[in-house]
C-alpha positions in Angstrom: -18.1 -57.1 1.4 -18.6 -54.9 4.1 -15.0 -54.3 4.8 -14.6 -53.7 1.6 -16.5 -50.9 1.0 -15.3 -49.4 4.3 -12.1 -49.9 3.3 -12.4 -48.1 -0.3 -14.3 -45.1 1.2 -11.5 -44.7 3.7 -9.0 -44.3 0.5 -11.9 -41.8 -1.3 -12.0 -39.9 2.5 -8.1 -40.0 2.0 -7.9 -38.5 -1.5 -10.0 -35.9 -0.8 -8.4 -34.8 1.8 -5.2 -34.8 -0.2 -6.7 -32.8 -3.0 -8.1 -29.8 -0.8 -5.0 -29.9 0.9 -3.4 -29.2 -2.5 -6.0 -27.0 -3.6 -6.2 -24.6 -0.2 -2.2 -25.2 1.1 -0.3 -25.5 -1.8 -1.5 -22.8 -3.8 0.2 -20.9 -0.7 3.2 -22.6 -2.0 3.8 -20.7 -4.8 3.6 -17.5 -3.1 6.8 -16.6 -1.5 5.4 -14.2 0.9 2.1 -16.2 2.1 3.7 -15.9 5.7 4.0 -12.3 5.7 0.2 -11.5 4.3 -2.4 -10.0 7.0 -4.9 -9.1 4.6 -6.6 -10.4 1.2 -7.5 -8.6 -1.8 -10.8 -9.7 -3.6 -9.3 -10.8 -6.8 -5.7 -11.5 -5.7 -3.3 -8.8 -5.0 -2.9 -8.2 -9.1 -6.1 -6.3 -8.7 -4.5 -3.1 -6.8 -1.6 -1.3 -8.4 -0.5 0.0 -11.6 1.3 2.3 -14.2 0.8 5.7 -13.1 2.6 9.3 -14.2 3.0 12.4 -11.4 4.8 15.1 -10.4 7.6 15.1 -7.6 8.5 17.8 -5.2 11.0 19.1 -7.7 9.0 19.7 -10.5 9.8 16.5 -12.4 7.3 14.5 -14.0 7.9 11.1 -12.6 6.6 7.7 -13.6 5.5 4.8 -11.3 8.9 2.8 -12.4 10.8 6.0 -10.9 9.1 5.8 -7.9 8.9 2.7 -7.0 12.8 1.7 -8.0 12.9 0.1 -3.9 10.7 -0.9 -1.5 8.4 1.8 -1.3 5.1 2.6 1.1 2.5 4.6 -0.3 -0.4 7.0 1.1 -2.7 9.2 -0.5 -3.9 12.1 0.8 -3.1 15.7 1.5 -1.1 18.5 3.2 -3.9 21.0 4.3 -6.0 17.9 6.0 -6.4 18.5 9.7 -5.7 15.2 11.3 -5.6 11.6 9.7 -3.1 12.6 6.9 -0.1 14.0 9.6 -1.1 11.2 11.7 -0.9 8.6 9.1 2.3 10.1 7.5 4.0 10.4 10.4 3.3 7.0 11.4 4.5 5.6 7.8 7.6 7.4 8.8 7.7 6.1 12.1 7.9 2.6 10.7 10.3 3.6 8.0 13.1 4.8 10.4 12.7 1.7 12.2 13.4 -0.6 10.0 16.2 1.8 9.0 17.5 0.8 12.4 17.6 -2.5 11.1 19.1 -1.8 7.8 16.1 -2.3 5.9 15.2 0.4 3.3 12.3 1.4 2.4 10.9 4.7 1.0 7.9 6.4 2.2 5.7 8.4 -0.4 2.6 10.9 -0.1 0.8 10.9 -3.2 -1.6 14.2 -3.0 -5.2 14.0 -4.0 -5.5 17.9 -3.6 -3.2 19.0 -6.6 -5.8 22.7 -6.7 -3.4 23.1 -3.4 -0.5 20.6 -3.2 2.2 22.2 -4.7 5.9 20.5 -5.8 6.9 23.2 -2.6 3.8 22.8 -0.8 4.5 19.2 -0.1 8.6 19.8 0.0 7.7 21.4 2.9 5.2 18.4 4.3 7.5 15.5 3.9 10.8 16.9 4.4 9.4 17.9 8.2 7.9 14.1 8.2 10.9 12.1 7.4 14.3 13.3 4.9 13.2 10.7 2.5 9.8 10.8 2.3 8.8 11.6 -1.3 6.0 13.8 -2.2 3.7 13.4 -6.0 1.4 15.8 -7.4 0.2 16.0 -10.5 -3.0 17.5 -12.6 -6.1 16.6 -11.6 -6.4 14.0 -14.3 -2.9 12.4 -13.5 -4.3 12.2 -9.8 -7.7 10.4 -10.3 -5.6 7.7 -12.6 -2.6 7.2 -9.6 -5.6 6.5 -7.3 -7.9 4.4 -9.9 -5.1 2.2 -9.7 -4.9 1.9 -6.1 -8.3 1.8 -5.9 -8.8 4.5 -3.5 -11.2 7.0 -3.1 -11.2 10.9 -2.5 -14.0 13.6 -2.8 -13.7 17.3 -1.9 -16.0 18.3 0.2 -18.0 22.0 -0.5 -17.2 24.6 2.1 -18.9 28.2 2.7 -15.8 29.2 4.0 -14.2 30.2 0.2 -12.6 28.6 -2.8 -9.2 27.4 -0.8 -10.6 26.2 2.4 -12.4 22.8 2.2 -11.8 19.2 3.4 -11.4 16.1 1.3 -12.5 12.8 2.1 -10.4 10.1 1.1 -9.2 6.1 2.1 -6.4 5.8 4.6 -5.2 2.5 3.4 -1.0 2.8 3.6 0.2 0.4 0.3 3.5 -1.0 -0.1 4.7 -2.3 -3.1 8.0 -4.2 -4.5 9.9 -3.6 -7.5 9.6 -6.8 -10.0 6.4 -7.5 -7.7 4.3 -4.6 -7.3 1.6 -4.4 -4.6 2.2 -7.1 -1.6 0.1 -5.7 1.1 -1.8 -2.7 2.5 -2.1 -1.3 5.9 -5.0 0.0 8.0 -4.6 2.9 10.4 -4.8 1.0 13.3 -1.9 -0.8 13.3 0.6 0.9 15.0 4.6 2.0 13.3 6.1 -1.3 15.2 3.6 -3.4 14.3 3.9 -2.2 10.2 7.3 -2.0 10.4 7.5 -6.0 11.5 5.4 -7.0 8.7 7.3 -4.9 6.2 10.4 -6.5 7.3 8.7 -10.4 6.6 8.0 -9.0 3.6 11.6 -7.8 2.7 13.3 -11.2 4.2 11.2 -12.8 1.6 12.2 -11.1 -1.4 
């Protein structure tokens, strides 16, 4: 009797073993680019992302499906910030042109959360010195704040004593790079260097 009972809880030890496996590993299955994801979204990737309707650098009003018509990585933030925007843009671009190298495309855009000061011309000037396809988005105030809801960034400008036009804005720094047919796939912090972003950009294109 006793060998019995070890014997059927060595099957019951078995099975549930089987089913977390299925549970934890093979929902993993079902997402083609599982291998390629450094990061998790509370709420599943679904949860960042979304319609959105701006301006581009010519004047245009532009809608997320004209944007994001290839893969495309996107930053928010804006042309008169002092330090982390430049850095981060020209890091973006940094990755992008390496993964030109390796005849992988993929379009870098600056969405502007300053549109009082980012002008169609104003960020013309920002992107085309950053990289020849970098896209630049404006928009009203309103068309802003709905582009970064659905990101789920954040941005505040910041009072100054120093008159209307001079003043900082604080804002995320997350890089977000989205697929057509898929949407958001991953996001990027600051730290991780252009080599770094650009190799998990290309697992991500491999696995389209």
């Amino acid at each position: 009797m006793t060998r019995i009972i070890a014997i059927l809880s060595a099957i019951l030890v078995i099975a549930l073993c089987g089913a977390i496996y299925v549970v934890t590993m093979g929902r993993g299955g079902d997402d083609r680019f599982a291998q390629c994801r450094a990061s998790a979204v509370a709420g599943g990737a679904g949860q960042i992302g979304g319609p959105f309707t701006l301006v581009d650098e010519t004047g245009q009003t532009v809608t997320d499906v004209d944007v994001i018509d290839e893969p495309t990585l996107i930053y928010f933030g804006y042309t008169y910030c002092p330090d982390i925007c430049p850095y981060d843009a020209a890091r973006n671009a940094e990755a992008v042109t390496i993964l030109e190298e390796q005849g992988k495309i993929v379009k870098p855009v600056f969405i502007s959360i300053d549109p009082e000061r980012d002008t169609p011309e104003q960020l013309a000037d920002f992107t085309d010195y950053l990289h020849p396809r970098m896209l630049g988005l404006t928009g009203s105030p309103e068309q802003v704040a709905a582009a970064s809801k659905a990101y789920r960034t954040y941005f505040k400008k910041q009072p100054s004593e120093d008159g209307d036009d001079y003043y900082l804005v604080d804002h995320s720094t997350f890089s977000y790079l989205t697929l057509p047919g898929e949407g958001f796939v991953e996001f990027f912090r600051r730290d991780i260097p252009a080599d770094k972003m650009a190799e998990q950009i290309g697992c991500f294109l491999d696995a389209m």
